[in-house]
C-alpha positions as CSV (number, residue, x, y, z in Angstrom):
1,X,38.6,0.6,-20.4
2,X,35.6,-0.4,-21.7
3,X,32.8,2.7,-23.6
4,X,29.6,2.7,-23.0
5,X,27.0,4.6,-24.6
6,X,23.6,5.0,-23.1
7,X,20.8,6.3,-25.0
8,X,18.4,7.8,-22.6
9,X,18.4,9.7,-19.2
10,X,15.5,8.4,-17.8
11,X,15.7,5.3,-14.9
12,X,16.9,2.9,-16.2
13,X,19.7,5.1,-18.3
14,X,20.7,6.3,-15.2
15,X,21.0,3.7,-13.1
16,X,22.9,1.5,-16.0
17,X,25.0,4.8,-15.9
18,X,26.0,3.7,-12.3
19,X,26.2,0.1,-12.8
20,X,28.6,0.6,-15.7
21,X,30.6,3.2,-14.4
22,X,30.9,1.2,-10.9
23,X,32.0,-1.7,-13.0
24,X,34.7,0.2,-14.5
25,X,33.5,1.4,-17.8
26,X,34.0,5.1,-19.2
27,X,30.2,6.2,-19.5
28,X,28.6,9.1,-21.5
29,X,24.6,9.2,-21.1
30,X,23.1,10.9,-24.3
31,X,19.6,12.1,-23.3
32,X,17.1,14.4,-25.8
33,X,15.8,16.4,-23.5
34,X,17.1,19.4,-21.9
35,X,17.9,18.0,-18.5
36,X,18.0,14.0,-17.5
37,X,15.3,12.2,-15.4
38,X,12.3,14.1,-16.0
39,X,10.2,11.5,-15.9
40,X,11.3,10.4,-12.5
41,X,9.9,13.9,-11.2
42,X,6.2,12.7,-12.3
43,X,6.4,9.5,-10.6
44,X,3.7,9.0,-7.7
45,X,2.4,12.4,-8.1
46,X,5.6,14.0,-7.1
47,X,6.2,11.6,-4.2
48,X,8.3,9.2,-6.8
49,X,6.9,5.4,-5.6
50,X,10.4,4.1,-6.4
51,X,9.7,0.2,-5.6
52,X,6.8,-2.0,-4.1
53,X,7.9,-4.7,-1.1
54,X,5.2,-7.0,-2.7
55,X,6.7,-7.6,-5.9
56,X,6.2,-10.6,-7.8
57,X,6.6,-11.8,-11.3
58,X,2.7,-11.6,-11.4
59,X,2.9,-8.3,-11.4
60,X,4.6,-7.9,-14.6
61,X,2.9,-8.2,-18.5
62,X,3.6,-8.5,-21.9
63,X,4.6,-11.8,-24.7
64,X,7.0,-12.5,-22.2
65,X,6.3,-11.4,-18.5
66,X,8.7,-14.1,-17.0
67,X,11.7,-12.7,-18.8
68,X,11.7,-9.9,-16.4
69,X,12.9,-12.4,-13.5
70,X,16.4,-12.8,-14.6
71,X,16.6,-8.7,-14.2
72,X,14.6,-8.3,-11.2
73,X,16.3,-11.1,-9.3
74,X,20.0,-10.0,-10.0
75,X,18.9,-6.5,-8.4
76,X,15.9,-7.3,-6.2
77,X,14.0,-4.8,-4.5
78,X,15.9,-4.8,-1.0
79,X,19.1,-4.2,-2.9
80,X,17.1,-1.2,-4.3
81,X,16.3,-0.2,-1.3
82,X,19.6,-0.3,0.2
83,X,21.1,1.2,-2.5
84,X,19.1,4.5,-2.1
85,X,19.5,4.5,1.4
86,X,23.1,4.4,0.6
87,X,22.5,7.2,-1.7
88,X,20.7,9.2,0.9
89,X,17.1,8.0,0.1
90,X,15.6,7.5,3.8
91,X,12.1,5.2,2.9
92,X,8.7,4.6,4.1
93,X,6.5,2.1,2.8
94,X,2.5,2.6,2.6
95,X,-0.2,0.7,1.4
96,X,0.0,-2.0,-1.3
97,X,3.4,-2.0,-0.2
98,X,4.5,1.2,-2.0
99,X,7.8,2.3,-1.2
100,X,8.8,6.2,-0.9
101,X,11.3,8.6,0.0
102,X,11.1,10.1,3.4
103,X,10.9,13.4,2.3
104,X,7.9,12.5,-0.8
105,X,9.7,14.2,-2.9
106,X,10.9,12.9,-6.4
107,X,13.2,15.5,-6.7
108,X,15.4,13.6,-4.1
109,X,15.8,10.3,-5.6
110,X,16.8,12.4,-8.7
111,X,19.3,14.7,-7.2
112,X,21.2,11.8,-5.1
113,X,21.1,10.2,-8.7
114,X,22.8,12.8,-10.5
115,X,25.1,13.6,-7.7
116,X,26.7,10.2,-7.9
117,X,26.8,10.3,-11.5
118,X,28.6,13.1,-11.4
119,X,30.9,11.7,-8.2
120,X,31.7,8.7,-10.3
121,X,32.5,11.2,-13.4
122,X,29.5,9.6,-16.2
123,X,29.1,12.0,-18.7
124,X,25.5,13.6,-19.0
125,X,24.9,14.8,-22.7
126,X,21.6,16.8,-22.9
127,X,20.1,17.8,-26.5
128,X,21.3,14.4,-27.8
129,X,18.5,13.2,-30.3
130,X,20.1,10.0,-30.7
131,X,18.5,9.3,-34.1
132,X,21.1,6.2,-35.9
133,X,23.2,3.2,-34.6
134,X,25.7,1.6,-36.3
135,X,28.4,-1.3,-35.5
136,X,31.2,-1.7,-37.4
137,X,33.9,-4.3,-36.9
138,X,33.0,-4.6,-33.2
139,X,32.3,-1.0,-32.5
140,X,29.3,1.3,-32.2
141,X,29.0,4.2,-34.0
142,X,26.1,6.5,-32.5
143,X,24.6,9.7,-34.3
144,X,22.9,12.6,-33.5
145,X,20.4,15.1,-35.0
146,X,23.0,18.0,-34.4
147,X,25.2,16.1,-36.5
148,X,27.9,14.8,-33.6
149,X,29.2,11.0,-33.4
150,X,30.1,8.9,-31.0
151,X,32.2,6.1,-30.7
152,X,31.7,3.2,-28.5
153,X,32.4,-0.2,-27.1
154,X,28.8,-0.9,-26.1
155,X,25.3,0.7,-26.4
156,X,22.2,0.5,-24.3
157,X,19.2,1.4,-25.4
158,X,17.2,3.2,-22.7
159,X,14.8,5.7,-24.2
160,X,11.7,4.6,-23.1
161,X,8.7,4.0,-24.8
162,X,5.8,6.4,-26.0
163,X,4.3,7.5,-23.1
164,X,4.4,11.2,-21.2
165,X,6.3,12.4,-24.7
166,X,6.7,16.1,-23.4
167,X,8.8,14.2,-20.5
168,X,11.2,12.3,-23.0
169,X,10.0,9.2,-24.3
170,X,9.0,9.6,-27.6
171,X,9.0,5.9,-29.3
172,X,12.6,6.8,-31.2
173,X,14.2,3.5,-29.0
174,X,11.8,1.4,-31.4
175,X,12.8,2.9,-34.4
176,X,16.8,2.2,-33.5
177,X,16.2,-1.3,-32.2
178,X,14.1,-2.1,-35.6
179,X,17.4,-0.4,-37.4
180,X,19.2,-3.1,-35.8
181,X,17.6,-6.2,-36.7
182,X,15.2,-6.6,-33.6
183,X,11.1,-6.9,-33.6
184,X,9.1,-4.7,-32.2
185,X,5.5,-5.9,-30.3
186,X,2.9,-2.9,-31.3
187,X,3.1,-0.7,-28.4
188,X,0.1,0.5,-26.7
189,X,-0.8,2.8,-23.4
190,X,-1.0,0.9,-20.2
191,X,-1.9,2.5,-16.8
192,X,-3.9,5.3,-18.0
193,X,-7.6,6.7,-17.7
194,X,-10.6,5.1,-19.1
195,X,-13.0,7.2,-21.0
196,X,-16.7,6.4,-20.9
197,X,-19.3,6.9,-23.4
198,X,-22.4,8.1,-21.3
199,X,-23.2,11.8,-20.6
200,X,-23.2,12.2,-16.9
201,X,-19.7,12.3,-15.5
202,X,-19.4,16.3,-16.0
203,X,-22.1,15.9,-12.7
204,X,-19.8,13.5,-10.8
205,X,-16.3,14.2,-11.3
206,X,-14.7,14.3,-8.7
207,X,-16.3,11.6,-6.6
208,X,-14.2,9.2,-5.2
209,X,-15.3,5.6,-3.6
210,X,-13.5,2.2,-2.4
211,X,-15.4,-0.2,-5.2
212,X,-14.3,-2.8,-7.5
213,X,-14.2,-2.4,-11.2
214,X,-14.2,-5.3,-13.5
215,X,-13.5,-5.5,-17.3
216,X,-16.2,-7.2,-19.5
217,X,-16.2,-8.2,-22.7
218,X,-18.5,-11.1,-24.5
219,X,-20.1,-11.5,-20.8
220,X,-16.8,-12.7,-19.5
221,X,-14.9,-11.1,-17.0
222,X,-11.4,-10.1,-18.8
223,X,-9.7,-8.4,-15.5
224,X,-10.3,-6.6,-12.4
225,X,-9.1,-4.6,-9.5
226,X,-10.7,-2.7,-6.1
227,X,-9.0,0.1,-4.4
228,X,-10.1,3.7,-4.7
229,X,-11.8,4.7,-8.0
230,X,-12.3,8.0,-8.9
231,X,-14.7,9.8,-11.3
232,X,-13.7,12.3,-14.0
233,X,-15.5,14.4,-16.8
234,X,-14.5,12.3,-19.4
235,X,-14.8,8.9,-17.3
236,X,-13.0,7.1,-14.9
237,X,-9.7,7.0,-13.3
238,X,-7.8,5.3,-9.8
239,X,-5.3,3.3,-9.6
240,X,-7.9,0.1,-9.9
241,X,-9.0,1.8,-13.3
242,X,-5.4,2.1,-14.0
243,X,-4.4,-1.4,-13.5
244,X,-7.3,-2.8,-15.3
245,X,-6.4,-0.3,-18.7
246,X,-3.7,-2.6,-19.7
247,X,-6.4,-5.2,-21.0
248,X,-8.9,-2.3,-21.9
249,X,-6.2,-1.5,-24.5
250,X,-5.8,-4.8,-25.5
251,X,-9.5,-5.4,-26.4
252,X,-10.3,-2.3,-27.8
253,X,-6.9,-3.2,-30.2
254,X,-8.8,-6.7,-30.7
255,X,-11.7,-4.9,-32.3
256,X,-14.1,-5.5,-29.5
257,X,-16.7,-4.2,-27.0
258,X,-15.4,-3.4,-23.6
259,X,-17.9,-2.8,-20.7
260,X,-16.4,-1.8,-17.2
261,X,-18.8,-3.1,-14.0
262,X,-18.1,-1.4,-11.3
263,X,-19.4,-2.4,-7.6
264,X,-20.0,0.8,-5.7
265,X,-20.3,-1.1,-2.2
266,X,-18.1,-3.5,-2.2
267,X,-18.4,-4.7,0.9
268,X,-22.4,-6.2,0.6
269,X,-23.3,-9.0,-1.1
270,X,-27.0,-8.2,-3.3
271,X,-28.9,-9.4,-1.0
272,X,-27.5,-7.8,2.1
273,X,-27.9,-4.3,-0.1
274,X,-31.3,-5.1,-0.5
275,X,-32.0,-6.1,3.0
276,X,-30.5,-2.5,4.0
277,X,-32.6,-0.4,1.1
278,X,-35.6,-2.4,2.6
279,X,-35.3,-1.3,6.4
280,X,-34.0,2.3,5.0
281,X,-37.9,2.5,3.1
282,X,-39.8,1.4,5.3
283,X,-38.1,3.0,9.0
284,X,-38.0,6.6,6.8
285,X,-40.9,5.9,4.2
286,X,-41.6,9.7,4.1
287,X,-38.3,10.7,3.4
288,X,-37.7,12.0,-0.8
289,X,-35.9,9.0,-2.6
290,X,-33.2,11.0,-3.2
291,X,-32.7,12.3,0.5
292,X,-33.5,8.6,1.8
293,X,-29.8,8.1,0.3
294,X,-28.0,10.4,2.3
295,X,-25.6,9.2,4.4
296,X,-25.0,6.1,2.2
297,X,-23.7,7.1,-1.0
298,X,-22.3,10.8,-2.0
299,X,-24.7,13.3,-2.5
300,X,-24.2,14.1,-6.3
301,X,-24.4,10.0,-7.4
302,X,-27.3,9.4,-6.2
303,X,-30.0,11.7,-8.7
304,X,-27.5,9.9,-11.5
305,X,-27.7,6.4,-10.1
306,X,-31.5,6.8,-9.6
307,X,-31.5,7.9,-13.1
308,X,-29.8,4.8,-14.3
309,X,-32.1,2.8,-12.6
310,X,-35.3,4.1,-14.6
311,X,-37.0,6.0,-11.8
312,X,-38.4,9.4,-13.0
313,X,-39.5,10.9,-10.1
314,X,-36.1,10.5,-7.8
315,X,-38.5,13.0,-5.4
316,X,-41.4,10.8,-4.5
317,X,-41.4,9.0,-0.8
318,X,-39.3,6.4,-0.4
319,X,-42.1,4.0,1.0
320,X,-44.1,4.3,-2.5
321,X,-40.9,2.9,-4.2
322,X,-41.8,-0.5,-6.1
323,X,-40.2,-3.9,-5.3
324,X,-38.9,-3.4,-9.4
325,X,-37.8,0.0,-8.8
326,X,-35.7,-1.2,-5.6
327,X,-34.5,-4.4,-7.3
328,X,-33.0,-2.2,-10.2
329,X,-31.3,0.3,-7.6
330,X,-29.6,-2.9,-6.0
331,X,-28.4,-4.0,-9.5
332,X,-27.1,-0.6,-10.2
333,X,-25.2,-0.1,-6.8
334,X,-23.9,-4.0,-7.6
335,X,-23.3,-4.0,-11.5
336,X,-23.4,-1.1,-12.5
337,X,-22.2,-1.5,-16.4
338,X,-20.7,1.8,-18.7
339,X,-19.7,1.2,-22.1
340,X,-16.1,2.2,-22.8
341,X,-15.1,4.3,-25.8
342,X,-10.9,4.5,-25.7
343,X,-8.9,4.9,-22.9
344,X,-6.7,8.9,-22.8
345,X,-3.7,9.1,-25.5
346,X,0.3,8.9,-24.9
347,X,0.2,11.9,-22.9
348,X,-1.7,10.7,-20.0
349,X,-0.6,7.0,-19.9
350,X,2.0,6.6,-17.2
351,X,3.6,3.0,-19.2
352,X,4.2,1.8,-22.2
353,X,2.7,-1.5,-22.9
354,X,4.4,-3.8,-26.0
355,X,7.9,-2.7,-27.1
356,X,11.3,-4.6,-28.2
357,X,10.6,-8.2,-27.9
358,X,12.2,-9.8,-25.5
359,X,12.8,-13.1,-27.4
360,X,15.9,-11.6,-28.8
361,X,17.2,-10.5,-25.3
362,X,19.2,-12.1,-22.3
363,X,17.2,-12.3,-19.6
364,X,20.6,-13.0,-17.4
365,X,22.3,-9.7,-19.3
366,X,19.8,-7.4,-21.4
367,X,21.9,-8.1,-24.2
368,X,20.9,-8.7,-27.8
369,X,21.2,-11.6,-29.0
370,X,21.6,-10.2,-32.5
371,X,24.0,-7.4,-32.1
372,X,26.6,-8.7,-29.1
373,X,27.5,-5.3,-27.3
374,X,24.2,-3.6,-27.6
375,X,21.8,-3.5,-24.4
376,X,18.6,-2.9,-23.5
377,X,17.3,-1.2,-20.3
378,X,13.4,-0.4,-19.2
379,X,10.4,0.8,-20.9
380,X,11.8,0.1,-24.2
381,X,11.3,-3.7,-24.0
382,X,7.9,-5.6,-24.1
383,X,7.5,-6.2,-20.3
384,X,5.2,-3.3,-18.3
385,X,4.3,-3.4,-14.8
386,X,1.1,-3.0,-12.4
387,X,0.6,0.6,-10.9
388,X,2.5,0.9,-7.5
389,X,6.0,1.4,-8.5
390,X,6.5,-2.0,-10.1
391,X,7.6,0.0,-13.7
392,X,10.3,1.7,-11.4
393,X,11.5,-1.4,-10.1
394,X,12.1,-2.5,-13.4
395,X,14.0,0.4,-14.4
396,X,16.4,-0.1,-11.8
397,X,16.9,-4.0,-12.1
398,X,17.1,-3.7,-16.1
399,X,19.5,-0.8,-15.8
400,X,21.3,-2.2,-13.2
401,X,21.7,-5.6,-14.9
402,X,22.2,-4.1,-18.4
403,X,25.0,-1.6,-17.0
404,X,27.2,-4.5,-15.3
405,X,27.1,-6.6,-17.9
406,X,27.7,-3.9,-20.7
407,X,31.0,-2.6,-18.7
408,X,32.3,-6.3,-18.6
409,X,34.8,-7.3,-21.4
C-alpha cells in the first residue's frame, strides 16, 4: 500500500486526502493549525461558495493560467457538484453562477468532509508545523517543529499560500518547495480591498451601488469589473473591487500609478446623465443642489460628489447651477477617478496570487517534475482565481487530481 503524506488541511489537502485514500493509499493529513479546514469556514461569508457553473479557463491567472485545465477538467465542476451531493451537500446556485450549500452554511461542506475522512480511516494530524522535506532513495522523510518524522511513499504539498494567516496559510509551502529544487513566482494578495488616498470615505462607508470600476494606469484601461461596489473608511471594496485587485497588485509591484474610475450610474451613457440633470434643474429649479439629488443617488454621496465637482455652495438653487458646474457633476457621476495608495495586507486578502511555478508541474498529475513522488495541491501553485468560488474549484480539482495520482504506484 502506497503512503501518502499531505502537508496541509485546508481544501485541497482534504480533498487529495479523499482521492488518495479512495484510490487505495494509507493517508495521514499533517495540518498546523489546531483543527483542519478553517479556511473553508470563511469562504462566502460563512455561506462557503464552493464552485461557480460558469467556469472557464478565463477565469483563472497567473505565468501560466492554462495549466489549471489539465486539473480542472479531470474533476470538473459537475463532478464537484455531485460529489457533495453524494456527501450530503444539497446546492443552490445564485447569481454569477455561485454555487452553495442548501443550508449556507460552510460548516456543512466541512463536517461531511471530515466525516468521510474519518469513514475512509485518513489520519488527521493537528499541531503539525511541517517545517523540512527530505527524499532519500525513493522515500520522503517529513519533519516537524515538535520534533516527530514521518515516513512516506509520496508527499503533497497543500499548505496554501500567504493569505488569511491566522486561518493557516502562512507562506511555509514556499519555503519547502524552494528546499526542493522548485521556483517560486513572488507571491502577492489577490481578491482583497483597495485602499484610496483621499479623505472622505469616513463620510460614505457604508454606501453601496451597482457601478463599474475600471483600473487605470498611463491613461489605459488595465482591468475592470461592474457588480455591486461598496464603500469603506479606508476605500473601496465588492466583489468588482475584488476582482479587479489582482492587477492593482500587479502595478503597484511594477512601480507605478494606479487610478480606479468608477461609473456610479452605470446604466446612462454622458449624455443621457446630462439630459436627466438638465430636466431635474430646470422642472425643480428652486430646490437646494444638494436636495435636487435626492431620490437619484444616496443621501450621504452627494455633498461629497458635489464637492469633487468644485461647487462651493452645494446649497444654492439648482436653476442657478452653471452649464460648467453641471458638466463637471456629469463627469464625476461618469469618471469619477481616486488615486490608489496599496490595497489591505495578507490578512484581508481572500487569495494568494504568484506561488510555485507551474512550469515544473504536471498539468495531467500535480506532480513535480523534479522530485517524482512529490505533489502539489491548491493555493500553493501560481494559478489564482476570480471571486465567486473559482479558488474553491481549484482546490477540489488540484486535490482531487494530485490525490489519485499520488496513491497510484
Amino acid at each position: 500500500m502506497v503512503k501518502v503524506i499531505i502537508v496541509g488541511g485546508g481544501a485541497s489537502g482534504l480533498m487529495a486526502g479523499l482521492a488518495a485514500r479512495s484510490n487505495g493509499a494509507e493517508v495521514t493529513i499533517l495540518e498546523r493549525m489546531p483543527r483542519v479546514g478553517k479556511k473553508i469556514l470563511a469562504t462566502g461569508n460563512g455561506r462557503c461558495n464552493f464552485s461557480n457553473v460558469n467556469l472557464s479557463i478565463e477565469n483563472y491567472h497567473g505565468k501560466n493560467p492554462r495549466f489549471a485545465q489539465g486539473a480542472l477538467n479531470s474533476f470538473n465542476v459537475q463532478q464537484t457538484i455531485d460529489y457533495f451531493e453524494y456527501l450530503g451537500i444539497a446546492h443552490k446556485v445564485e447569481e454569477r453562477g455561485k454555487v452553495y450549500p442548501m443550508s449556507d452554511q460552510a460548516a456543512s461542506v466541512l463536517d461531511v468532509l471530515r466525516y468521510e475522512l474519518e469513514k475512509l480511516g485518513v489520519v488527521e494530524t493537528t499541531g503539525a508545523e511541517v517545517v523540512g522535506i527530505e527524499k532519500k532513495n525513493n522515500c520522503f522523510f517529513v519533519h516537524t517543529s515538535d520534533n516527530k518524522h514521518y515516513q512516506a511513499d509520496r508527499v503533497i504539498i497543500a499548505a496554501g499560500g500567504k493569505s488569511y494567516p491566522n486561518l493557516g496559510s502562512n507562506g511555509s509551502g514556499f519555503d519547502l518547495a524552494k528546499k526542493l529544487g522548485h521556483r517560486i513566482v513572488e507571491p502577492f494578495q489577490a481578491l482583497v480591498q483597495v485602499k484610496l488616498a483621499e479623505e472622505f470615505y469616513k463620510q460614505i462607508k457604508g454606501i453601496k451601488f451597482i457601478g463599474t470600476v475600471e483600473v487605470l494606469s498611463g491613461n489605459n484601461v488595465k482591468d475592470k469589473a461592474t457588480g455591486e461596489i461598496l464603500f469603506t473608511e479606508y476605500g473601496i471594496s465588492g466583489p468588482p473591487v475584488l476582482d479587479v485587485s489582482r492587477v492593482v497588485n500587479q502595478l503597484i509591484h511594477q512601480g507605478k500609478e494606479v487610478w480606479l474610475k468608477l461609473l456610479l450610474l452605470k446604466d446612462m451613457t454622458e449624455g443621457q446623465l446630462d439630459e436627466l440633470l438638465i430636466y431635474r434643474f430646470q422642472t425643480q429649479p428652486q430646490k437646494s443642489l444638494i436636495f435636487n439629488f435626492v431620490g437619484l443617488l444616496n443621501k450621504q454621496l452627494t455633498p461629497v460628489i458635489l464637492k469633487e465637482a468644485g461647487i462651493k455652495d452645494i446649497k444654492k438653487p439648482a436653476g442657478n447651477v452653471t452649464t460648467d458646474e453641471r458638466k463637471k457633476i456629469v463627469s464625476i457621476l461618469h469618471n469619477w477617478c481616486l488615486k490608489v495608495t496599496e490595497t489591505r495586507g495578507w490578512k484581508s486578502a481572500q487569495v494568494t496570487a504568484g506561488g510555485v511555478e507551474v512550469k515544473d508541474i504536471n498539468p495531467k498529475t500535480m506532480e513535480s517534475k523534479l522530485n517524482p513522488g512529490l505533489y502539489f495541491a491548491g493555493e500553493v501553485m501560481d494559478i489564482d482565481g476570480d471571486c465567486g468560488g473559482f479558488n474553491l474549484q481549484w482546490a477540489w480539482s488540484s486535490g482531487y487530481t494530485a490525490g489519485e495520482n499520488a496513491a497510484k504506484y
